[in-house]
N, C-alpha and C positions, 0 to 999 in steps of 0.2 A: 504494500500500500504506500501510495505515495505521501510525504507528507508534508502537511501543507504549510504553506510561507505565510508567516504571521504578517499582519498590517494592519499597524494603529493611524489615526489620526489625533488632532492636537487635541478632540474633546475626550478622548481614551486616556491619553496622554494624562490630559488634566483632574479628571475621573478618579483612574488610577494615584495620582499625586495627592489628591483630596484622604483619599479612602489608606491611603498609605498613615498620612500625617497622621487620623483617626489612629489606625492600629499601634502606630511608634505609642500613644499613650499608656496603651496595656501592654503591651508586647515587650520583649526583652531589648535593653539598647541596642545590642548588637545586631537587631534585626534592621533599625537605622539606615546604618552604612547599606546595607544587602540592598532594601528599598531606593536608596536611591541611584544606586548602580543600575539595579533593573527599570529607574527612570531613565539614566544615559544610555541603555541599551535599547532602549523604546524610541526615543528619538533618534538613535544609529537607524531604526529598521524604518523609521517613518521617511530619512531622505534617501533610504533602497528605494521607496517605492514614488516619492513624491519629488522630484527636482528642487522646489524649492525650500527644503530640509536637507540636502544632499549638503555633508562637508567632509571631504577629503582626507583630514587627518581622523575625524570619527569614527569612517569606514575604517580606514587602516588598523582603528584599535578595537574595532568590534570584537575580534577573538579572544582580545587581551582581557577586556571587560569582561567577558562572559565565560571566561578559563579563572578570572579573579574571584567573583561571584557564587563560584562553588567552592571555592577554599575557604567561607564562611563557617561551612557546615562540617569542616574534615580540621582543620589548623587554624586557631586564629590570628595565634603570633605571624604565621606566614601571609594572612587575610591583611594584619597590619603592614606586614611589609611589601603586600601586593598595594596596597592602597598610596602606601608613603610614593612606590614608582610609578604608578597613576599620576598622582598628584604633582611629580617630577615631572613627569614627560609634558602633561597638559600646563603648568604652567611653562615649563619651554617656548611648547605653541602658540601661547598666550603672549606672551615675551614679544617671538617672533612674530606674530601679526602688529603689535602697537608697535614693532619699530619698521614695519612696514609702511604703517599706517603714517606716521609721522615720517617717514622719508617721502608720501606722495604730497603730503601740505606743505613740506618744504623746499618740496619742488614745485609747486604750483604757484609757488607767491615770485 
């Protein structure tokens, strides 16, 4: 059987984030971090399917995120150190686009 290729939209998205926040209040911290990874992986699958959600380093980490995701449930010291290189890599990205960003206003003027 084949299986099928999940697809959210942004009210899923947001749905899910509402109903997430709800549960973090009973639920155990650690389930937190888990929650909102399976957000960033939500909007990975939302620019598979929609162009304009599509981002390029997102895609790239999709496997990363969701190979991280289940190290929750097995190691959490290694869940922490899968998070700390997340956290690494994305603000890199972040890095590099504001100084993108700011070398095209500084060319513009």
């Amino acid at each position: 059987m084949a299986k099928r290729k999940q697809v959210y939209d942004v009210f899923d998205l947001a749905t899910y984030l509402v109903a997430s926040a709800r549960d973090c209040v009973d639920e155990p911290l650690i389930y937190g971090p888990l929650r909102m990874l399976e957000g960033v992986n939500r909007i990975i699958v939302m620019g598979e399917s929609d162009p304009r959600f599509r981002d390029d380093f997102l895609l790239k980490m999709r496997d990363r995120v969701t190979t991280d995701i289940l190290k929750v449930m097995s190691n959490r010291e290694e869940f922490k150190k899968a998070l700390d290189g997340l956290l690494l890599e994305f603000a890199a990205e972040s890095s590099h686009r504001t100084v993108g960003k700011r070398k095209k206003r500084s060319n513009a003027r």
